[in-house]
LOLO-694597 format. One line per field, with one value per residue (C-alpha): x, y, z; residue in one letter. Coordinates in Angstrom, 1 decimal. Each point is the difference from the previous one (the first is absolute). Example, Ala and Ser with C-alpha at 12.3 -4.5 7.8 and 13.67 -1.06 7.14 Angstrom:
<atoms>
px <- [12.3:1.4]
py <- [-4.5:3.4]
pz <- [7.8:-0.7]
aa <- [a:s]
</atoms>
This chain:
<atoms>
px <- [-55.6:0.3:0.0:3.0:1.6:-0.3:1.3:3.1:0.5:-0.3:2.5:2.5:-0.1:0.7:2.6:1.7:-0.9:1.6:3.2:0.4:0.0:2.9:1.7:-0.3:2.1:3.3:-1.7:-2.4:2.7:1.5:-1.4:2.3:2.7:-0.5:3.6:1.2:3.6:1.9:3.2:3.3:-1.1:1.5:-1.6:-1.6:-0.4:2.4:-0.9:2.4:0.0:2.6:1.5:-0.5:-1.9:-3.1:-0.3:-3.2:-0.6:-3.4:-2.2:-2.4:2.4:-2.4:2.8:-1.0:-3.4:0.0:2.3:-2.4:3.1:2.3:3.5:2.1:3.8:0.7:4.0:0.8:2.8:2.4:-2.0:-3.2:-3.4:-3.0:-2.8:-3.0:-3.1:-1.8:-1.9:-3.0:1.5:3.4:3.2:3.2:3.4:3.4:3.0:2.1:2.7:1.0:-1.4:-2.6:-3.2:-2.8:-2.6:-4.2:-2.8:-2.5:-3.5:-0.5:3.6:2.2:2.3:2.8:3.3:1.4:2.4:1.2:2.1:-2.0:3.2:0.8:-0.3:-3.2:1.9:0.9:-3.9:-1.0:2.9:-1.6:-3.5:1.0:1.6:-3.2:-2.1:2.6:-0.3:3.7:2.1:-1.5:-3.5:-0.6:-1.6:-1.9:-1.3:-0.1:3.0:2.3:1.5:3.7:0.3:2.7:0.7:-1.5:-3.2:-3.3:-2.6:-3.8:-1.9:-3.9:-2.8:-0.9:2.7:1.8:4.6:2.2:4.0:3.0:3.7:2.6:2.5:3.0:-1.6:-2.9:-3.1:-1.5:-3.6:-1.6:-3.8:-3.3:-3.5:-2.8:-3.1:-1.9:0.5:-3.3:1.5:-0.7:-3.7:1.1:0.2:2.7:2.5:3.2:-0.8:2.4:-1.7:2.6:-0.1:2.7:1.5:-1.2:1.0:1.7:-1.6:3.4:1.2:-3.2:-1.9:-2.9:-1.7:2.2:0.9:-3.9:-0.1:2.7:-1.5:-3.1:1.5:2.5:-1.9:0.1:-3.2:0.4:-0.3:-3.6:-1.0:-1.4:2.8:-2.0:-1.8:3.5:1.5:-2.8:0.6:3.2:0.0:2.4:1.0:-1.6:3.6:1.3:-3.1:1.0:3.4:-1.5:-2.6:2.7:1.3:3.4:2.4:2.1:-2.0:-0.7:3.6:1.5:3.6:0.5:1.3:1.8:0.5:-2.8:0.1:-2.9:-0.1:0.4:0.8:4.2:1.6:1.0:-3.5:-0.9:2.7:-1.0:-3.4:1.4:2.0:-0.8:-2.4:-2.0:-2.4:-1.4:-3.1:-3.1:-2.4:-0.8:2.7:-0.9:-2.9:-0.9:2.1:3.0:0.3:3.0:0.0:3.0:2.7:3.1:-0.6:4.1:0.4:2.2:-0.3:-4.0:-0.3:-2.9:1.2:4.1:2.2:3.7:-0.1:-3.5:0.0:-2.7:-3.5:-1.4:-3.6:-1.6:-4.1:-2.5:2.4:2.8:-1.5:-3.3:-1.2:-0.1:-3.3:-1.9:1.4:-0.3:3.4:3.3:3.3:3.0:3.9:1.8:3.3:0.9:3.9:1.5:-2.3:-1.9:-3.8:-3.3:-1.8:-3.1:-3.0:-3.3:-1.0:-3.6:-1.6:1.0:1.7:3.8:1.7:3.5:2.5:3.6:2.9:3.3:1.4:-2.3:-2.1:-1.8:-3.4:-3.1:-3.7:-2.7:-3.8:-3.4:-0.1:3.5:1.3:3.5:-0.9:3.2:3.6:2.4:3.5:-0.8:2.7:0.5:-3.0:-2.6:-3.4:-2.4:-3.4:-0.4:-3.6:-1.0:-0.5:2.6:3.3:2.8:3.8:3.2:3.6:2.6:2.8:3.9:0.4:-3.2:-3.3:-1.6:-3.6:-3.0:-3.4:-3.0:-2.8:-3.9:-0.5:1.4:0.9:1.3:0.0:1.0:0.7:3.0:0.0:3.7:1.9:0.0:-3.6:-1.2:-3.5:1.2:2.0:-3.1:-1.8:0.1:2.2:-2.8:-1.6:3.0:0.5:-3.3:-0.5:3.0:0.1:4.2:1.5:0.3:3.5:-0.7:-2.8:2.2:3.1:-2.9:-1.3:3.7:2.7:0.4:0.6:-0.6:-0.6:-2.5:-1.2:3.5:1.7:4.0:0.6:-0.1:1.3:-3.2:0.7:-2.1]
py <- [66.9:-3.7:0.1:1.9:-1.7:-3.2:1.7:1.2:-3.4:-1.4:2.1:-0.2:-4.0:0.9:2.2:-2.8:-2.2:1.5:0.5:-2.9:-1.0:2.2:-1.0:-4.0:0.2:0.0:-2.4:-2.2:-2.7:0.9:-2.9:-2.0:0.8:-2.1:-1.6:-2.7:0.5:1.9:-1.0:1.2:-1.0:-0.1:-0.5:-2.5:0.2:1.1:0.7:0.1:1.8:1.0:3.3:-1.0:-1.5:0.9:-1.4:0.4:-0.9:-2.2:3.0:-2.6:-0.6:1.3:2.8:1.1:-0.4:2.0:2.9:-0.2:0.3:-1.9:-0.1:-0.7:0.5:0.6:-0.6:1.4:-0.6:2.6:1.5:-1.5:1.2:0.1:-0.3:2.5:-0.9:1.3:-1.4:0.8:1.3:2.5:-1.9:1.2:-0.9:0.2:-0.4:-2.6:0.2:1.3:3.0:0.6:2.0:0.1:0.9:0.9:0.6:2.6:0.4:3.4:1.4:1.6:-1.4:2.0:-1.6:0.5:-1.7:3.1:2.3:3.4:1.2:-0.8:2.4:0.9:-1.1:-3.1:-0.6:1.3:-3.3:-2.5:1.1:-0.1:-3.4:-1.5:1.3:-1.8:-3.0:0.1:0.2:-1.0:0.8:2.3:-1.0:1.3:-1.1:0.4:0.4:-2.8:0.0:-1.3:-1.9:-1.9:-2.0:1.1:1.6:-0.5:0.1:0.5:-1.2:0.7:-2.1:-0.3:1.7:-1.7:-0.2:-1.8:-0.2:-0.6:-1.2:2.2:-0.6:-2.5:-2.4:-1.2:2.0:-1.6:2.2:-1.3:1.0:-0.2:0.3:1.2:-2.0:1.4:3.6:2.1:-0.1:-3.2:-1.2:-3.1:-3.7:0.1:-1.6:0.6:1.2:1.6:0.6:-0.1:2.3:-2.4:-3.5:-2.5:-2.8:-2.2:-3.7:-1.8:-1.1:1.3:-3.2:-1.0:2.1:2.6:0.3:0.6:2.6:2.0:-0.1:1.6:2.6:1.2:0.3:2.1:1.5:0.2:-3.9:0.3:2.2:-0.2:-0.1:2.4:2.2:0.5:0.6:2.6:1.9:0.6:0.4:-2.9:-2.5:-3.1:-1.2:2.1:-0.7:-4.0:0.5:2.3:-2.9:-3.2:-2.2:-0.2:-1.3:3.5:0.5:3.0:1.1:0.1:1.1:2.6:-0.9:3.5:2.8:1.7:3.5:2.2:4.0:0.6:3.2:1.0:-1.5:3.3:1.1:-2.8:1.2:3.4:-1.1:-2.4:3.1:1.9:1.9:-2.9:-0.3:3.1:0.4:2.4:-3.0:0.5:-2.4:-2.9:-0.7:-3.9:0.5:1.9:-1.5:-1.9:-3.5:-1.0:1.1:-1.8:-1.8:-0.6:3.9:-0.1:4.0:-0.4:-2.3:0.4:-1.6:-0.4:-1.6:-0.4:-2.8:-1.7:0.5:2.3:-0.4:2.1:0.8:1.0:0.8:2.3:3.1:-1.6:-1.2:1.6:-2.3:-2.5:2.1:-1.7:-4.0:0.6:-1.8:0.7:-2.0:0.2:-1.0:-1.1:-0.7:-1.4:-0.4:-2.7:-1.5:2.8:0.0:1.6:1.1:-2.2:1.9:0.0:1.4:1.8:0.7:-3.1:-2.9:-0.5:-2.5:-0.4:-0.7:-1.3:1.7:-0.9:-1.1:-2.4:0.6:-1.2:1.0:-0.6:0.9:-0.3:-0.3:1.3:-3.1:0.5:-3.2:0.8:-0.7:0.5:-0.8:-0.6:0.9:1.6:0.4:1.6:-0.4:-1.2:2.0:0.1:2.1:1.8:0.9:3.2:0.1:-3.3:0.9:-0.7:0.8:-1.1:-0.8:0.3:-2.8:0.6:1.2:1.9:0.1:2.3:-0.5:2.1:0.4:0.1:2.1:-0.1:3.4:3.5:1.4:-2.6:-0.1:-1.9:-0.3:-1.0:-1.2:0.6:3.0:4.2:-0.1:-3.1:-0.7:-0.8:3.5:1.8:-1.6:1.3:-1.9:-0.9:-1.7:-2.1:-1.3:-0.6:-2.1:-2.5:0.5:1.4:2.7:4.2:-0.3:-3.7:2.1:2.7:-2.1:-1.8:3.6:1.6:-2.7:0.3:4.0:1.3:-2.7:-1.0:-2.5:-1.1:-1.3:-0.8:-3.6:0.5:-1.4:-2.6:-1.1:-3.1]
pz <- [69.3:0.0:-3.9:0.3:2.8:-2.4:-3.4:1.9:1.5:-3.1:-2.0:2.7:-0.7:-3.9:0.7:2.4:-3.0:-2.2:2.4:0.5:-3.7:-0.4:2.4:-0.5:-3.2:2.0:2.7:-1.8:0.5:3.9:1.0:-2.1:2.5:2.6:-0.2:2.0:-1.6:-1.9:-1.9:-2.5:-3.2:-3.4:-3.4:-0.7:-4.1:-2.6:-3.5:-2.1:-3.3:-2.8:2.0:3.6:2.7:1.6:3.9:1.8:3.6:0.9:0.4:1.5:3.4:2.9:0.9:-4.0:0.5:3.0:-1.6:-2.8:-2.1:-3.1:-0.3:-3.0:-1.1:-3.6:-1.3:-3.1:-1.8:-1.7:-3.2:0.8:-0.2:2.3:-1.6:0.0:2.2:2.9:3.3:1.6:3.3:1.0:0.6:1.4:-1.5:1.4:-2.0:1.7:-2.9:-3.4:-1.4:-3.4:-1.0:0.4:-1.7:1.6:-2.4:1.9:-2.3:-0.9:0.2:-2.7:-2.0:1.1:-1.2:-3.5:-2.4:-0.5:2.5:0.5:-0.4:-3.5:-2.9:-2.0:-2.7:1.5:1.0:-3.7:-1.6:2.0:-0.6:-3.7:0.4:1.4:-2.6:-2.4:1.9:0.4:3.3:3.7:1.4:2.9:2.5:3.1:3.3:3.3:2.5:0.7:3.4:1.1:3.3:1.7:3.0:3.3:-1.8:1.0:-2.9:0.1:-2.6:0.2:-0.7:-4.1:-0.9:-2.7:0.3:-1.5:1.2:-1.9:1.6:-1.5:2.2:-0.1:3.2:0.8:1.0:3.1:1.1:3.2:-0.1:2.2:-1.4:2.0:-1.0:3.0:-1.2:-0.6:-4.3:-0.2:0.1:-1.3:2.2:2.3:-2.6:-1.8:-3.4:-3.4:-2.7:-2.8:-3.4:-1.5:0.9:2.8:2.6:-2.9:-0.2:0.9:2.8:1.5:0.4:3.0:2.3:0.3:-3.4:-0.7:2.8:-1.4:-3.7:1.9:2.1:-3.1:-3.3:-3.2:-0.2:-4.1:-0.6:1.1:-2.5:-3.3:-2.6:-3.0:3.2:1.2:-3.2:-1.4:4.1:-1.2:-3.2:-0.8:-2.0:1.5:-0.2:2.5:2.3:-0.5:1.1:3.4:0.9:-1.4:2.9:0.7:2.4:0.3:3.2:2.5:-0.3:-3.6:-1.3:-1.8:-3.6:-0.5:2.7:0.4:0.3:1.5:0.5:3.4:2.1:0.0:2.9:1.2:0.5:2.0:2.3:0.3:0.4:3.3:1.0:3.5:-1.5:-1.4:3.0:-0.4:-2.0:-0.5:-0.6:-3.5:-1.5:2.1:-2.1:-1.2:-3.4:1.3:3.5:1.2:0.3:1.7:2.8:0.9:3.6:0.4:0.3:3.4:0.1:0.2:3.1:2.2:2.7:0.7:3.0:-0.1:1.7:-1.4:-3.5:-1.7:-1.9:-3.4:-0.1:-3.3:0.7:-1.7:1.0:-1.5:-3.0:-0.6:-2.3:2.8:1.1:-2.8:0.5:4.0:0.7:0.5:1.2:2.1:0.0:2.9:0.8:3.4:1.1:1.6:3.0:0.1:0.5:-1.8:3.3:0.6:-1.6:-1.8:-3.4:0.6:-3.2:-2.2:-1.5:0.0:-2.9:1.5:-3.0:0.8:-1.9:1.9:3.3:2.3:2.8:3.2:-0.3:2.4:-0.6:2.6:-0.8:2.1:1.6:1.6:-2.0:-2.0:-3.7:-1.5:1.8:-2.9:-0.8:-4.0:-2.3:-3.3:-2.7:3.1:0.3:2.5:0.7:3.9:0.0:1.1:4.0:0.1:2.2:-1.3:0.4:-1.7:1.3:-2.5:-0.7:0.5:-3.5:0.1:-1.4:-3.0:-1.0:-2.4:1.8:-2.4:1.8:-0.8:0.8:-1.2:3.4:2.2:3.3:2.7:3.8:1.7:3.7:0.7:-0.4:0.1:-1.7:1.3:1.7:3.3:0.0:-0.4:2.9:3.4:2.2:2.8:-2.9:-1.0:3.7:0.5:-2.9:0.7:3.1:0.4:1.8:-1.4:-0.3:-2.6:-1.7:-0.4:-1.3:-2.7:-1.2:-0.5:-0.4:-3.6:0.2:-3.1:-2.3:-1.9:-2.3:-0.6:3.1:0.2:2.0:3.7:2.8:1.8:3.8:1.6]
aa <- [x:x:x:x:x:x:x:x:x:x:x:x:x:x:x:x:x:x:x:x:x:x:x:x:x:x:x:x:x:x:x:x:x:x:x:x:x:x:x:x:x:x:x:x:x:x:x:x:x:x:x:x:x:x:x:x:x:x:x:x:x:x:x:x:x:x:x:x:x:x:x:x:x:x:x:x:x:x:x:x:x:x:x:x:x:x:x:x:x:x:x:x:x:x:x:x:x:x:x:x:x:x:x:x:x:x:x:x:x:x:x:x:x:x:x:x:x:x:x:x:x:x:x:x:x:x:x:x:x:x:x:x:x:x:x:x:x:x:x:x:x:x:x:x:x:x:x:x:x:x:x:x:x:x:x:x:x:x:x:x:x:x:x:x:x:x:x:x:x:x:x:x:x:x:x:x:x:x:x:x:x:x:x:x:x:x:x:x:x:x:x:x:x:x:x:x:x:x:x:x:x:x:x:x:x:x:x:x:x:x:x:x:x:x:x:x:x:x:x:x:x:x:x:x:x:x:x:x:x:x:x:x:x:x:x:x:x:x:x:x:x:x:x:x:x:x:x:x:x:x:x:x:x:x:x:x:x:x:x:x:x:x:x:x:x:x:x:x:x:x:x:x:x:x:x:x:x:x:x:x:x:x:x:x:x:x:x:x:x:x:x:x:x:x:x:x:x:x:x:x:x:x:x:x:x:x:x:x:x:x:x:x:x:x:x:x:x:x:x:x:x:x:x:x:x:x:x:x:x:x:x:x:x:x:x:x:x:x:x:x:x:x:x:x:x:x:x:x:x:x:x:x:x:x:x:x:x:x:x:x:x:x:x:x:x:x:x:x:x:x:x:x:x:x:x:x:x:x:x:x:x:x:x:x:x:x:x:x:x:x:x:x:x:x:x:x:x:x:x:x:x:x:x:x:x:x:x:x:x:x:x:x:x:x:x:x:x:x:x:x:x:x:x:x:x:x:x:x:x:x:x:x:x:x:x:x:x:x:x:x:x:x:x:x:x:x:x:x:x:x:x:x:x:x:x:x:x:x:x:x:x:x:x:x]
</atoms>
């Protein structure tokens, strides 16, 4: 009997073991959030390469640490490329201007797309396969789909997955995106990492530390390599290999000498597939190679949460956008009117990256030791990180105050302490007036005074 008694005792300390394994990959670093203060940053580097800029906040601030997330904003010009490469952890981008495509590699999936229309004749098909054969006229060419996005999208990208993006717009493309290095994907050091299949960080104008530091974190992987190994993988001319591995100075973002011109699906079927029926689904096509990878976040018509006299926020989780189940995250857009406020509240199951997109704002953030960590007016471009369990709330300025929340979780939620669904609502009233000590009619007026709003609350009228 005691044998067992010890066996079970001992595989109940695996099991808890192994628990707590699992569970350490999101928390092996909680204790870097112990944060003293928190503050409105902008980047801090710029890399600048032949099509654009890439700007990455210090992912080493503590509010990053803590988050256990890097942020970076990428502007590229009109007719300028992206180039391919992939990172060892999901990120989350949001299109804060222009439009493009985009193109994700996922291992094992079809190529699907065509030069040729599946509508053309046989005839047609039969000429060009004759012309090819000839070596006259223009290759086909397959791959997999290339998606379309515009401002106000959101766009997951998982971890490994190789994209590329190309600007053909008439403005600049400006993409606002959060890495999460603490995500179960990435098995990796807690670091910022893109591992490049073509260009790199060019050598100038990158000098010193930081210069170094950005040669490490963006790399093409090719230049390692041995030229002839290369060359005999692909079965190519050692030539071409040369010109993959050959430094330039073109950099991460390149322009495009010609258009380029990809096969992508017909406008009109992206707009039936965004339609009012494009929300309902049996399951099967939301598999890894056919699954959508982006919604638009500006959509007034889908707001989650609406006031006429607050403003209104956009939520897009796992439900949403299922692919968000596999990168556990998700994000958020908020727009507050005039002097209203975001109702003080706490996020209970992760991280919040707060990105800045118009307007300014008071905002106020108060830590487990009751000490305010961040009081600062932000303004347009500013970022900041409220750690999960951290109260925060936000008063909009007179010209009001819009902002993108980057979430490290895939169903978000959080707790507000004012308002129809707030925490003190749901408490009896004898507890209230117990616990600060004020009369039933004062409890009741804190419970119900805001009616029925929530989350979002219009300016009211304070008396000393």
């Amino acid at each position: 009997m005691a044998t067992k008694l010890l066996l079970a005792i001992f595989l109940s300390l695996l099991v808890s073991a192994a628990v707590g394994r699992h569970q350490s990959t999101r928390l092996s670093d909680a204790q870097q959030c112990r944060l003293q203060r928190l503050t409105a940053s902008q980047p801090s580097q710029s890399i600048q390469s032949e099509g654009g800029t890439t700007e990455l906040w210090n992912e080493r601030e503590d509010q990053f640490q803590c988050a256990g997330v890097a942020a970076l904003r990428n502007t590229l010009r009109p007719n300028s490329l992206s180039l391919p490469n992939f990172h060892p952890a999901p990120r989350l981008v949001y299109i804060e201007k222009g439009q493009g495509l985009i193109g994700i590699t996922f291992p094992g999936c079809a190529e699907t797309y065509h030069s040729k229309s599946q509508q053309s004749s046989r005839g047609q098909e039969e000429e060009e396969q004759q012309q090819q054969q000839e070596g006259r006229g223009r290759k086909s060419d397959l791959h997999q789909k290339v998606h379309r996005f515009r401002r106000g999208d959101i766009i997951a990208l998982p971890a490994g997955a190789a994209h590329w993006c190309y600007n053909d717009g008439n403005e600049d493309l400006v993409a606002v995106s959060i890495t999460d290095l603490n995500n179960q994907a990435n098995q990796l050091d807690q670091k910022l990492r893109a591992f490049y299949l073509a260009g790199g960080v060019p050598t100038q104008g990158q000098q010193g530390q930081n210069g170094q530091q950005a040669r490490e974190t963006f790399q093409n992987i090719f230049r390692a390599f041995d030229e002839e190994l290369m060359a005999e993988a692909f079965n190519v001319p050692r030539e071409i290999m040369r010109k993959m591995q050959q430094e330039n100075e073109r950099g991460l973002i390149v322009k495009v000498r010609e258009g380029m011109r990809v096969i992508r699906p017909d406008e009109e079927e992206q707009q039936q597939q965004q339609g009012p029926w494009a929300d309902e689904s049996n399951g099967l096509e939301e598999t890894i190679c056919s699954m959508k990878i982006s919604t638009n976040i500006d959509n007034r018509r889908e707001a989650d949460i609406y006031s006429r006299q607050a403003g209104k926020i956009n939520i897009v989780n796992q439900h949403k956008l299922p692919i968000l189940r596999l990168l556990d995250m998700s994000a958020s857009k908020g727009n507050l009117l005039p002097n209203a406020l975001f109702t003080p509240h706490w996020s209970m199951n992760g991280h919040n990256i707060v990105y800045v997109t118009r307007g300014e704002a008071q905002v106020q953030v108060v830590g487990s030791n009751g000490q305010t960590v961040l009081n600062e007016r932000v303004n347009r471009g500013n970022m900041f990180v409220v750690p999960q369990f951290y109260a925060s709330t936000v008063r909009a300025g007179r010209d009001g105050f819009e902002w993108v929340t980057f979430k490290t979780t895939s169903s978000p939620m959080s707790s507000p302490l004012a308002g129809y669904t707030s925490v003190f609502r749901a408490m009896p009233l004898q507890v209230i007036t117990n616990s600060y000590q004020i009369s039933p009619s004062e409890a009741q007026n804190l419970k119900l005074s805001r009616g029925g709003q929530s989350y979002l609350l219009s300016p009211g009228r304070r008396s000393s």
